[in-house]
Every structure is written in C-alpha cells, then in structure tokens.
C-alpha positions as YAML, in Angstrom:
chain: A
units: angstrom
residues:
- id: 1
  name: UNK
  ca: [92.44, 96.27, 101.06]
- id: 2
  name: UNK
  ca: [94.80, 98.71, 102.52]
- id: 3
  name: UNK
  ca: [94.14, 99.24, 106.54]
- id: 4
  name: UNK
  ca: [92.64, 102.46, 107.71]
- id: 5
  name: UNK
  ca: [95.15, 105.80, 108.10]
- id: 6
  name: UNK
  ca: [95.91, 105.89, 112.06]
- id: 7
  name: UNK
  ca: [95.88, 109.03, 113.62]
- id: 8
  name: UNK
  ca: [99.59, 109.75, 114.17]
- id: 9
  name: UNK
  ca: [99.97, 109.33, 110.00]
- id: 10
  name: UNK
  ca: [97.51, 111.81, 109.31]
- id: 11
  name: UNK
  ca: [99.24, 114.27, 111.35]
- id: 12
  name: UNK
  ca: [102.39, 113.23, 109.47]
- id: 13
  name: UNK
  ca: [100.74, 113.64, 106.34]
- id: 14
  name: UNK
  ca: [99.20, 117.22, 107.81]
- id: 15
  name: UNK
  ca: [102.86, 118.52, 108.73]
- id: 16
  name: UNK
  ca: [103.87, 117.30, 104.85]
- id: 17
  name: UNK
  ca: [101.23, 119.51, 103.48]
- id: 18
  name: UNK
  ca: [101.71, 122.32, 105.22]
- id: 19
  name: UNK
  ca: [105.50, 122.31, 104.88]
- id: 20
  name: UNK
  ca: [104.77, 122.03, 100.78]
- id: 21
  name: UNK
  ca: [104.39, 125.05, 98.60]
- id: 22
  name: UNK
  ca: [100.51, 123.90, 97.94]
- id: 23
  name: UNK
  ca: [97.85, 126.15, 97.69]
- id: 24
  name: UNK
  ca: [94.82, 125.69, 100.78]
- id: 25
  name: UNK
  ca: [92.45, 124.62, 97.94]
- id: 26
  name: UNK
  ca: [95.10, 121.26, 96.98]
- id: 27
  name: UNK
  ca: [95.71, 120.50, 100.54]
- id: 28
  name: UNK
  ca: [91.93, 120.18, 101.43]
- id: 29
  name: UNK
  ca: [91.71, 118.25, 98.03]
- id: 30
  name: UNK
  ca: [94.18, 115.85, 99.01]
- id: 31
  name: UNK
  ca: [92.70, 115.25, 102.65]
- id: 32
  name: UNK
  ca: [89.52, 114.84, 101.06]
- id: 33
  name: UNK
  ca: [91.25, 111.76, 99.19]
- id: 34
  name: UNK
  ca: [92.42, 110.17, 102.22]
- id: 35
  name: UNK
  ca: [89.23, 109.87, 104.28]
- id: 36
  name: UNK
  ca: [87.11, 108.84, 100.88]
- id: 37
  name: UNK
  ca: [86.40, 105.39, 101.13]
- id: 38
  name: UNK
  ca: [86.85, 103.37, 97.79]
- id: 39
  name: UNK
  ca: [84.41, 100.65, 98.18]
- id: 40
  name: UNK
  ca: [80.50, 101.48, 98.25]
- id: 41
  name: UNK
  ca: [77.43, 99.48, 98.60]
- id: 42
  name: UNK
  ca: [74.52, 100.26, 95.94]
- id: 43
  name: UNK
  ca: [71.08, 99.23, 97.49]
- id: 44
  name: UNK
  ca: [68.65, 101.80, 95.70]
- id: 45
  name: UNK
  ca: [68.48, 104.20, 92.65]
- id: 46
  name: UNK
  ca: [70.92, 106.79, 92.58]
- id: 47
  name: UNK
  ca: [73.79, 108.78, 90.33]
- id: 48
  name: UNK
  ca: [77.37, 107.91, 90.28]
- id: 49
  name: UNK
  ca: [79.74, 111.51, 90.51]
- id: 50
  name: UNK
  ca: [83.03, 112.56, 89.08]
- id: 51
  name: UNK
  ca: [84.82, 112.23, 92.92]
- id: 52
  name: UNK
  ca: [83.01, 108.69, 92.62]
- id: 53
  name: UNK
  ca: [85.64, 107.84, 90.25]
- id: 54
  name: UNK
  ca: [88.33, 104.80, 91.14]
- id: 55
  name: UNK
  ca: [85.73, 103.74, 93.03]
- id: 56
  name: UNK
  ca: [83.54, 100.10, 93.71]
- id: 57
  name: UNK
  ca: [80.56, 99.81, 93.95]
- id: 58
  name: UNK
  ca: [79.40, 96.38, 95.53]
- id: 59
  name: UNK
  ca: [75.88, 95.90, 94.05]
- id: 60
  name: UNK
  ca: [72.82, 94.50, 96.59]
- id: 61
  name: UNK
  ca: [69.23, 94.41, 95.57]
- id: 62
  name: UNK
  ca: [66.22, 94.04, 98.14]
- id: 63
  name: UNK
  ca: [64.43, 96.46, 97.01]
- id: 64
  name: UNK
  ca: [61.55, 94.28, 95.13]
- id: 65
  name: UNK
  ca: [62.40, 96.54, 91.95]
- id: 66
  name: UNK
  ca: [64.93, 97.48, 89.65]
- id: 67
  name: UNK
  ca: [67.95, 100.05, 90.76]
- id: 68
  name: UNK
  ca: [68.67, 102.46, 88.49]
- id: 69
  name: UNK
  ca: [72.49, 103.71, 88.61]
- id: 70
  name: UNK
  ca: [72.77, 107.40, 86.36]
- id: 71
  name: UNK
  ca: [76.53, 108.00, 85.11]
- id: 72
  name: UNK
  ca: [77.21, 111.15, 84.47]
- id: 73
  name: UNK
  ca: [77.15, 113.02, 80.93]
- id: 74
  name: UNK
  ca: [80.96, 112.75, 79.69]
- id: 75
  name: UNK
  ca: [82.14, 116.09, 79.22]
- id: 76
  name: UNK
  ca: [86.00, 116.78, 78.92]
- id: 77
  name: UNK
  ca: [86.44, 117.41, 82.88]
- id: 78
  name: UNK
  ca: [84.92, 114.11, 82.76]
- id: 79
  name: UNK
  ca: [87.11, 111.84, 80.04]
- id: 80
  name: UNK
  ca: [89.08, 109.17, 82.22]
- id: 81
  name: UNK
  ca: [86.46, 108.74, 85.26]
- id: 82
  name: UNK
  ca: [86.21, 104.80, 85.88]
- id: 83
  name: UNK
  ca: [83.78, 103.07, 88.08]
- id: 84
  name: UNK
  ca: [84.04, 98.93, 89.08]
- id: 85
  name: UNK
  ca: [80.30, 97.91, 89.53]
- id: 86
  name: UNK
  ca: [80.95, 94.39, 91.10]
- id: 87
  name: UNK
  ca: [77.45, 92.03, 91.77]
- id: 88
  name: UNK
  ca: [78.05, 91.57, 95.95]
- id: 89
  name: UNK
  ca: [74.10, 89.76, 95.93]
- id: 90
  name: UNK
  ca: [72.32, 88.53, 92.57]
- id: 91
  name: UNK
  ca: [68.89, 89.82, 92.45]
- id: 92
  name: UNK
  ca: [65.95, 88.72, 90.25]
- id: 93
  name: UNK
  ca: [65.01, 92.23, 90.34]
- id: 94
  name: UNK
  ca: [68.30, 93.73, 88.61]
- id: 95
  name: UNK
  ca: [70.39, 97.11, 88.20]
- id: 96
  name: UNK
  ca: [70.70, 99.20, 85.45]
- id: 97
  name: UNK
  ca: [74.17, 100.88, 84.75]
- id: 98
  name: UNK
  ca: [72.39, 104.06, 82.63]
- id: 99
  name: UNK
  ca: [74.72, 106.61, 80.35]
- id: 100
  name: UNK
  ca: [73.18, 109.71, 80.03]
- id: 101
  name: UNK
  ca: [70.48, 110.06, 77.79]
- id: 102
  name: UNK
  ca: [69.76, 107.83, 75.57]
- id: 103
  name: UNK
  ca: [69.43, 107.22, 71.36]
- id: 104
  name: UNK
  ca: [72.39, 106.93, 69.11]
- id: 105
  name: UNK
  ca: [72.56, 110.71, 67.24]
- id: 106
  name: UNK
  ca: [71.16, 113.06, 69.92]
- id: 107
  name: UNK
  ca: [74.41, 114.20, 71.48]
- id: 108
  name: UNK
  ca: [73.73, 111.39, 74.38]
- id: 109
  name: UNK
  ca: [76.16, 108.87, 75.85]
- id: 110
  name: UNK
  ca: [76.41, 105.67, 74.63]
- id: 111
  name: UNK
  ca: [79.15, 102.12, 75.78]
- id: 112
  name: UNK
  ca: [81.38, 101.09, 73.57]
- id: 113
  name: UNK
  ca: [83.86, 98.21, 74.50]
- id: 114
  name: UNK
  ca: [82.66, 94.57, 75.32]
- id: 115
  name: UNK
  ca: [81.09, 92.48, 78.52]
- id: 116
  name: UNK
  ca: [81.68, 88.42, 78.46]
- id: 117
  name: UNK
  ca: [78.67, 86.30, 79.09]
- id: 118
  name: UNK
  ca: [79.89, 83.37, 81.58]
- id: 119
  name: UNK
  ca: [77.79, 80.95, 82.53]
- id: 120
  name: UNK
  ca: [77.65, 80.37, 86.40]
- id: 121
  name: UNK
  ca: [79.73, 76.95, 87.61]
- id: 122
  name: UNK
  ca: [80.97, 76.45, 83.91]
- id: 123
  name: UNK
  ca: [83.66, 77.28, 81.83]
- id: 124
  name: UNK
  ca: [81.31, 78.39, 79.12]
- id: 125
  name: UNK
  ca: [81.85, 81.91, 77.75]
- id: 126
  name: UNK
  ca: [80.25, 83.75, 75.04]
- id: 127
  name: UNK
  ca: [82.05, 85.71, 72.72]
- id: 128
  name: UNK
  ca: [81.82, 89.22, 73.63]
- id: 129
  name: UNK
  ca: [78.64, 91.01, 73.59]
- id: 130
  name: UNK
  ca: [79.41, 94.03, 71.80]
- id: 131
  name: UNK
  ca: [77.48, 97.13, 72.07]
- id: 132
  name: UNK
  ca: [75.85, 98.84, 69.09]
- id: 133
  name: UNK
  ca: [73.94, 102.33, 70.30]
- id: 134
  name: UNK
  ca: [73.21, 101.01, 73.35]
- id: 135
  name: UNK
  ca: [73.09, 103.08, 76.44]
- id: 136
  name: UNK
  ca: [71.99, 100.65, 78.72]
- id: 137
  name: UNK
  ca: [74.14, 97.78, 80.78]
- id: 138
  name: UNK
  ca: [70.91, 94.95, 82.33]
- id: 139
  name: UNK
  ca: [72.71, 92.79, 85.19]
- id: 140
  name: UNK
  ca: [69.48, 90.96, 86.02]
- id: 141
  name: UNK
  ca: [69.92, 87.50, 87.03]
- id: 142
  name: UNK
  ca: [66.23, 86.70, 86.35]
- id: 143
  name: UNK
  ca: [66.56, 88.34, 82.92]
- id: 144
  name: UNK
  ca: [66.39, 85.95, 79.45]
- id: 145
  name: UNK
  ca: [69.77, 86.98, 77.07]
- id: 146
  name: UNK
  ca: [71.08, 88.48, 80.32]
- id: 147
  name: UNK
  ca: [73.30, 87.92, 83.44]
- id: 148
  name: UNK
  ca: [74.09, 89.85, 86.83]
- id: 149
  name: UNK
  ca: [74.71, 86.63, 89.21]
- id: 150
  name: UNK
  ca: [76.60, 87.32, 92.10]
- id: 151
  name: UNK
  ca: [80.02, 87.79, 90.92]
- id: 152
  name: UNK
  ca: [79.45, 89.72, 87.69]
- id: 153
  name: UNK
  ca: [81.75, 92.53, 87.45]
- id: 154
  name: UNK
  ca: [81.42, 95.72, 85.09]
- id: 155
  name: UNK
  ca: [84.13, 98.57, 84.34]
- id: 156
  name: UNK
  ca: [82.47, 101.70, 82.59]
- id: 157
  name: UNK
  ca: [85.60, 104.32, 81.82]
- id: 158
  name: UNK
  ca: [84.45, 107.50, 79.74]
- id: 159
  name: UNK
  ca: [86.76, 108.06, 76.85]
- id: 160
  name: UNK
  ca: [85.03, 110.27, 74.58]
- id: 161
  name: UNK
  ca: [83.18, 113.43, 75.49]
- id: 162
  name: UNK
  ca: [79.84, 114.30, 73.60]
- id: 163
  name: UNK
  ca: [79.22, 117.83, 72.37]
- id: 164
  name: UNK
  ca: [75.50, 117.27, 74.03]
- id: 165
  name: UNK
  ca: [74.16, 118.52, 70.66]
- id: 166
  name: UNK
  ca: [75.05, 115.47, 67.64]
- id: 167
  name: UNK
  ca: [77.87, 113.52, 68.98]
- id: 168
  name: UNK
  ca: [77.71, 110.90, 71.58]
- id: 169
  name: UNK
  ca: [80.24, 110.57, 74.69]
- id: 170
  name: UNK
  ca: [81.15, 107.19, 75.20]
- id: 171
  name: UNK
  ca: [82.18, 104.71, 77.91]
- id: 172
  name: UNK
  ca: [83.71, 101.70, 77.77]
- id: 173
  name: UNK
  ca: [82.48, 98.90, 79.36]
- id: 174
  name: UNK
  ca: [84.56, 95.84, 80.28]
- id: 175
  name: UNK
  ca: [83.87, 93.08, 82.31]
- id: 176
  name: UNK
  ca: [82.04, 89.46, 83.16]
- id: 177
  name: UNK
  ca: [78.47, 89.11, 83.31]
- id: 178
  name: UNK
  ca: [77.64, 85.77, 85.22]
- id: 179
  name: UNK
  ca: [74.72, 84.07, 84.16]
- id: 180
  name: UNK
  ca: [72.24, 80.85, 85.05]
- id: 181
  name: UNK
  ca: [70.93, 80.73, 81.49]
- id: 182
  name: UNK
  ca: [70.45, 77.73, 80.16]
- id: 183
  name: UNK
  ca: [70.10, 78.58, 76.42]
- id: 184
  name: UNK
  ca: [73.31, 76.94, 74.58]
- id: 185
  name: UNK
  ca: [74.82, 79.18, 73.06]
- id: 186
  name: UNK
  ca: [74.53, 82.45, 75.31]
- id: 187
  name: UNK
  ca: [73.62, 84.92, 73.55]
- id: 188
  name: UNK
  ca: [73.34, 87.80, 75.71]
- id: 189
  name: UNK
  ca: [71.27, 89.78, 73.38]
- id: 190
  name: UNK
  ca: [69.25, 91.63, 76.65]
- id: 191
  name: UNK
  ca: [72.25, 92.83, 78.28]
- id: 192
  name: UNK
  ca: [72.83, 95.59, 76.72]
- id: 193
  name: UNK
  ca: [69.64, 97.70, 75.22]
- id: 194
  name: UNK
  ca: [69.36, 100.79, 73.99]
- id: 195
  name: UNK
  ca: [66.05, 102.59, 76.39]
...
C-alpha cells in the first residue's frame, strides 16, 4: 500500500495545480482524489457510489444478519466503475453484492462474467459459475451451493448501461469464492440468484 501524502508534498502538489491552466472545479477534484482512501471496511447495509469506484472494500460481518451492499444503476456516466469486494472475516450470516433492481427484461441490472468456486485448504476448483439473469452475488460461508470464506474476493465492473425501461445494464463479476462445502463436485448453484 502506498504510504500516506506528507504535508510538504501536498503543498508541492498545491503549487502544481495552481501553476496549471486548470479550472477551480478540476483542482478541487483532484485534491479530493488524494485524501480518498482506497480501502474500506463494510460492517452493515449500505450503497456503493460512483467516487467509490477503484476502491476495496474489506468485508466484516457481526451484525447477526445479512449485509446488503446496493450498486448503483449503470447508466453511461456510470460504464467503467469497478469495485474489489474482498472477504476480510467469513460470516455465517453473509453479504449480498445487489445490482439494481432485479428480473431479467425490466430495464434492471443484471452480472454477467464468472466467479470460481474454491474449496478452502484444497486445490479443488469448480468450473466457473456463470450467471444467467441473476442480479444477486451470495458470499455466505454458512450457505449450501455457496461460498464467502475469508479470502473470497469479487470484482463487479459495469460495462453495459441499461435504458431503465427493457434493457438491462450489466456488470461483470470476476473473482474467487472460497468455500467449506463438502459436496464433491461444487456446484455453486446458490451463489448467484436472481431476488
């Protein structure tokens, strides 16, 4: 992880601004990218933002129920936002990584891509678990057909932007899903659900 900015740069990087031919608006954006921190702890509900994006999200569950995280509905201002969701704590209680919306021909976001199934101090590793109108990514450790040990790691990147009336934005999920299952083959099949 890079080390913190120490005061002396910022005030180089402040005289760099202000000698550039940027507008007020570009140099508050950019100082507003230096002090945002990229790695974020997720220990309740909550939405996920476009000046979220690049980020990680370490994921820790104590709350005795399931944590919902809401991504945003892909517009075009919106195509190319990433977010690393990266399992810091299993939890038998679980997260949710929700696109908005939900159903496959209602205009509502949907994944696309593929997660690996890996089964926890093996080699084992499913083939990928593709989604299929599914709007819905289960990491829950406790969950049969599903996965969300501590080390699982998720990438959700929108690519396509919905028109909010018939066509679906999607995201692309990526990643490895750890799991204690014991079923031979894994299967996966809870994973990803359409709610």
């Amino acid at each position: 992880m890079p080390s913190s900015l120490t005061t002396a740069g910022r005030k180089n990087i402040d005289q760099i601004l202000l000698n550039s031919n940027l507008t007020p608006q570009n140099i508050r954006i950019i100082r507003q990218l230096i002090r945002r921190s990229i790695v974020e702890t997720i220990t309740a509900s909550g939405s996920v933002y476009l000046d979220d994006s690049g980020k990680i999200f370490l994921l820790t569950n104590g709350t005795g129920s399931v944590i919902n995280i809401f991504l945003p509905s892909i517009t075009v201002d919106l195509v190319g936002v990433a977010y690393t969701f990266f399992v810091q704590a299993g939890s038998v209680d679980g997260f949710n990584i929700l696109a908005a919306g939900g159903g496959t021909s209602d205009g509502n976001d949907l994944f696309t891509g593929h997660l690996l199934l890996s089964r926890a101090g093996s080699s084992e590793v499913t083939a990928p678990v593709r989604p299929d109108g599914d709007n819905t990514i289960s990491l829950d450790s406790d969950l049969a057909d599903s996965g969300g040990e501590t080390g699982s790691i998720v990438k959700v990147t929108a690519i396509i932007a919905g028109d909010g009336d018939q066509s679906a934005g999607y995201w692309l999920c990526e990643g490895v899903v750890v799991t204690d299952a014991t079923a031979s083959p894994l299967a996966g099949a809870a994973l990803l659900t359409n709610t």
